[in-house]
C-alpha positions as CSV (number, residue, x, y, z in Angstrom):
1,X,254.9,117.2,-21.9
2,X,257.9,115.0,-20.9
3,X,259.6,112.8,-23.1
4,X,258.5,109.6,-20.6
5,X,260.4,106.7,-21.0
6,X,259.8,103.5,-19.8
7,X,258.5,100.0,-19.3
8,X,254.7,99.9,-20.5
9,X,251.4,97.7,-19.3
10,X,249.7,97.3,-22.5
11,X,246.1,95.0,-22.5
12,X,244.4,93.9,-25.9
13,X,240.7,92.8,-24.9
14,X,237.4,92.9,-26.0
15,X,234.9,90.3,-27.7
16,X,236.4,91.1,-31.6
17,X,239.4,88.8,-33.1
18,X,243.3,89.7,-32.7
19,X,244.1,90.2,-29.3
20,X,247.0,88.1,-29.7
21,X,247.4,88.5,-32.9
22,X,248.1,92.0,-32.1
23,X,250.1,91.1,-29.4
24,X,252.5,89.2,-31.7
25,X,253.2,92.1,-34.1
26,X,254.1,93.9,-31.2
27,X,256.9,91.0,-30.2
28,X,257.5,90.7,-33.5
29,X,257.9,94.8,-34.3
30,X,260.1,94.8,-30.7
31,X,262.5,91.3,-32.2
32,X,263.2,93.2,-34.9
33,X,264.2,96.1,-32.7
34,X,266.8,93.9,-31.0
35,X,264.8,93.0,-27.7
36,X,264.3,90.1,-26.2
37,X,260.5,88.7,-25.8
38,X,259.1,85.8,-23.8
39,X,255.1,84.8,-24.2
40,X,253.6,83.0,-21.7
41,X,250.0,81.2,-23.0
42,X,248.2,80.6,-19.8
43,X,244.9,78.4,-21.3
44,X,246.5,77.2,-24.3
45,X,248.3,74.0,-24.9
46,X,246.2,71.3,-26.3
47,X,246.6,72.6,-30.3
48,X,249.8,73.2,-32.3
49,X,249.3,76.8,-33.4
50,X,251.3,78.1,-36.7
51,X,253.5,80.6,-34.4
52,X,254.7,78.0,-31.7
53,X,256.8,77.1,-35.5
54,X,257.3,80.9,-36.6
55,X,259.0,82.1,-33.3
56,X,261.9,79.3,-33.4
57,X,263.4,80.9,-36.2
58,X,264.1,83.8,-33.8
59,X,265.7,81.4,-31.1
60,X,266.2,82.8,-27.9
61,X,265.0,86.4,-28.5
62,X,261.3,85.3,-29.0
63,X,260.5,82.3,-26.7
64,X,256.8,81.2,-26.5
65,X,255.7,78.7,-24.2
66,X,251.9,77.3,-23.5
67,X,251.5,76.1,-20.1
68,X,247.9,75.2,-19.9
69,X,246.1,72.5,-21.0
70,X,243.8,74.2,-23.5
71,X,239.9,74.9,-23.1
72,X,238.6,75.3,-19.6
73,X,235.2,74.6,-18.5
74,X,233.4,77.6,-17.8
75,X,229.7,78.7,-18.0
76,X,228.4,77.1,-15.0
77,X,230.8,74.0,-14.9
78,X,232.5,73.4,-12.6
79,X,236.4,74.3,-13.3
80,X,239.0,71.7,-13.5
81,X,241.4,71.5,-10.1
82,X,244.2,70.4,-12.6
83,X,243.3,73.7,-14.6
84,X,243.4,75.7,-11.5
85,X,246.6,74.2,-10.6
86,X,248.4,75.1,-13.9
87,X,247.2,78.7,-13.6
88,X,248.6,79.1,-10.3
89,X,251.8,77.5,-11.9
90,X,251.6,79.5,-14.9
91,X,251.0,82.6,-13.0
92,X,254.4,81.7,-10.5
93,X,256.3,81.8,-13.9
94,X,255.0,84.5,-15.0
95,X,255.5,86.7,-11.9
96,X,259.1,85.3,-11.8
97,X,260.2,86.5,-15.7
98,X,258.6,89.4,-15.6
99,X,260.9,90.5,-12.0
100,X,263.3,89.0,-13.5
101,X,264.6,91.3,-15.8
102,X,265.7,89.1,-18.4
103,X,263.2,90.0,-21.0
104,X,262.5,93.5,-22.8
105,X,258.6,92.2,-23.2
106,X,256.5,89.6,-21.7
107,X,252.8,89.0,-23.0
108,X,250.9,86.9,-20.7
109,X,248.4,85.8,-23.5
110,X,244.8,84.9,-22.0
111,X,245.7,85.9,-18.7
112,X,242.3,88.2,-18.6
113,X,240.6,84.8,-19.1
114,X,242.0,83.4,-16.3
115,X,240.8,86.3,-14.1
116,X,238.0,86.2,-15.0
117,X,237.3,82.6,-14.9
118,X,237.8,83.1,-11.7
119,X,241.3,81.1,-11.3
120,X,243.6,83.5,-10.8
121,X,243.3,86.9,-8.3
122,X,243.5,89.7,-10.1
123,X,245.4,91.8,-6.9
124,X,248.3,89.5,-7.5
125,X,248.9,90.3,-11.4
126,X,248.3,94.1,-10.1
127,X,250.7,94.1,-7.4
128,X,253.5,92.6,-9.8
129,X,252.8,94.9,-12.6
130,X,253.4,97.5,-9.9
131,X,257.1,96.0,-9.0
132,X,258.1,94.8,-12.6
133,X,261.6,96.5,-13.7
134,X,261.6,99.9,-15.1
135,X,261.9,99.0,-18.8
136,X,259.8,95.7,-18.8
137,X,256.7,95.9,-21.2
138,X,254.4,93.6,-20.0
139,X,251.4,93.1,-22.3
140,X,248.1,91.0,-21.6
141,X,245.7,89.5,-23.8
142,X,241.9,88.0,-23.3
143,X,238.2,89.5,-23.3
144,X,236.9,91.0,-20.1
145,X,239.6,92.4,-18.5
146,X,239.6,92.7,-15.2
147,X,238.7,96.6,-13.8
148,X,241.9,96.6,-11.8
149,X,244.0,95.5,-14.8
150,X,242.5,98.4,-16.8
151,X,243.2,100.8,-14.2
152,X,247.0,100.1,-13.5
153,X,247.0,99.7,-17.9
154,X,248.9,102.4,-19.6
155,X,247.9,101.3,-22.9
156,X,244.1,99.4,-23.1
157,X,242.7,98.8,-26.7
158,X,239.2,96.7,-26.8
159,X,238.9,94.6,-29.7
160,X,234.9,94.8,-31.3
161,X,233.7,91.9,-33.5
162,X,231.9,93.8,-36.5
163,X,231.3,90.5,-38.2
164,X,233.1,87.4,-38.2
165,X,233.9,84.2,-40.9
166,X,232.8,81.6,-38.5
167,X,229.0,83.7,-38.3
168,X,228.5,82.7,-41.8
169,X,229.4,79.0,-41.1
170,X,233.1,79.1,-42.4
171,X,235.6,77.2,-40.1
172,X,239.1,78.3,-38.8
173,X,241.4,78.9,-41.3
174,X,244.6,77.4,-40.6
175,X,247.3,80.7,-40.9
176,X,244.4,82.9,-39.9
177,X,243.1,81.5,-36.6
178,X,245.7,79.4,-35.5
């Protein structure tokens, strides 16, 4: 076997918690490590989450940004145009870091949601992960990744709920969930 370097496509899905959890140890293991990361939310953006705060102590070496509006409608509701519209925007700004060079990782968190909400086509996010810059990691979070996404993955770990707080009737816990 060759000693392989380079730029990996690493997706965290599946129906248990810590996709993005996990996603943020792995910014956080790769700050630490002197690299630059950006995180790109695609749904999220109507709750203040604990690590929007954590990741300004870094400054510009971990930047997160949430450029959705929140929860979409899905489940036989009909989707938002406006949340359409900020995918498509999202996704633009996403294709443009990641080509860009300028970062070491970019996680597009909940960007298999978006797929598979139907908003966003998942040939597009292929085709860039096929052009992104030798050395860029790009990592993607969300349940039901797409088939595609999987295949052009090097790295694919599926989270499984074994059993979960909020089964038993206990809330989010601030620090845990969000």
């Amino acid at each position: 076997m060759t000693d392989v370097r380079r730029g990996l496509i690493i997706v965290n899905t599946g129906p248990g918690k810590g996709k993005t959890t996990a996603a943020m140890g792995t910014a956080l293991r790769a700050v630490g490590n002197g690299m630059k990361v950006l995180m790109l939310q695609f749904l999220k953006g109507s709750w203040h989450y604990g690590e929007l705060d954590a990741v300004k102590a870094f400054g510009d070496n971990f930047v997160m940004k949430q450029l959705g509006r929140g929860f979409v409608k899905v489940g036989g509701a009909e989707t938002d145009p406006e949340d359409i519209r900020m995918v498509e925007e999202a996704w633009q700004e996403s294709r443009n870091e990641i080509l860009s060079g300028k970062w070491d990782i970019v996680i597009l968190d909940e960007i298999n949601y978006a797929i598979s909400y139907g908003m966003l086509d998942p040939e597009k996010v292929v085709e860039t992960l096929k052009q992104k810059p030798e050395m860029v990691h790009v990592i993607l979070t969300g349940r039901n990744a797409h088939p595609k996404i999987v295949e052009v993955a090097d790295t694919v770990t599926e989270m499984r709920q074994v059993k979960h707080a909020y089964e038993a009737g206990i809330l989010a816990q601030r620090g845990i969930e969000y």
